[in-house]
C-alpha positions as CSV (number, residue, x, y, z in Angstrom):
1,X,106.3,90.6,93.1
2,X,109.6,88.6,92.6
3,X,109.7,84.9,91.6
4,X,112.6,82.7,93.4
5,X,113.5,79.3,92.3
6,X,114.0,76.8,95.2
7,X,115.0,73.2,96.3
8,X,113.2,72.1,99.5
9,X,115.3,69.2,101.3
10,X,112.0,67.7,104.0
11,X,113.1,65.7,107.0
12,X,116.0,67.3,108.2
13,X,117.4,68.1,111.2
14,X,117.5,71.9,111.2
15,X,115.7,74.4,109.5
16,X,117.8,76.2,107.4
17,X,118.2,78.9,103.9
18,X,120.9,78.2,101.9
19,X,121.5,81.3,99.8
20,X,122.2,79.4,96.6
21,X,121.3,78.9,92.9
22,X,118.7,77.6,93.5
23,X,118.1,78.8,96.6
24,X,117.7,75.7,99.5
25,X,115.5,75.3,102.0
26,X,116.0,72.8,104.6
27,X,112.2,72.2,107.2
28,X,112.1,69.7,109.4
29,X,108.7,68.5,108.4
30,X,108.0,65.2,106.3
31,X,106.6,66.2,102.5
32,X,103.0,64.3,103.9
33,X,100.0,66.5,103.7
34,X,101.4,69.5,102.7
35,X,103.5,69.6,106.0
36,X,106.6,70.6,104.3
37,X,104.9,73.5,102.0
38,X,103.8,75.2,105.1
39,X,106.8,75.0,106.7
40,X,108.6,76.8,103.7
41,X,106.2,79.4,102.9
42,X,106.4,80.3,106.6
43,X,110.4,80.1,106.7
44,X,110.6,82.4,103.5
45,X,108.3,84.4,105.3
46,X,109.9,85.2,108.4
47,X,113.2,85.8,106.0
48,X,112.2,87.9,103.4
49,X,109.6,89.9,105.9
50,X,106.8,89.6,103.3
51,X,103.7,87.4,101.9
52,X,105.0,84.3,100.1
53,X,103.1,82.0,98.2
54,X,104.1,78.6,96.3
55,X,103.7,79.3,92.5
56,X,104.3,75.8,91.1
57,X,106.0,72.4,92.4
58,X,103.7,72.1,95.1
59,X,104.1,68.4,94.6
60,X,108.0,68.4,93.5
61,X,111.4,69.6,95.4
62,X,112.1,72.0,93.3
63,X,109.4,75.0,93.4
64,X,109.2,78.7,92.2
65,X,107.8,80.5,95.1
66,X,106.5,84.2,94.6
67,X,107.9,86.9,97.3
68,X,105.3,90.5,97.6
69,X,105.1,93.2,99.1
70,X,104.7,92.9,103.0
């Protein structure tokens, strides 16, 4: 398991990783309802081919994200 610090930018027009410190995602979804957590569990996902879950931030922009084992 490997932690990951990222910034998640909601609302934009592409959906985009930015290979950063911190690393920043960019979702098209709005940050209502969890909307925008979904969006970047399932973009890290897809990018890092394995299980990713949102360790803390949940409610914030900035979030530590936990990458496993696919």
């Amino acid at each position: 398991m490997k932690r990951i610090a990222i910034k998640v930018i909601p609302n934009s027009k592409t959906e985009e990783i930015i290979d950063a410190e911190p690393m920043i995602i960019r979702v098209k979804e709005p940050p209502t309802k969890g909307k925008a957590n979904k969006a970047v569990v399932m973009l890290l996902s897809r990018y890092f081919n394995a299980d990713v879950r949102i360790v803390s931030g949940a409610k914030s922009r900035r979030k530590i994200v936990e990458v496993g084992e696919t």
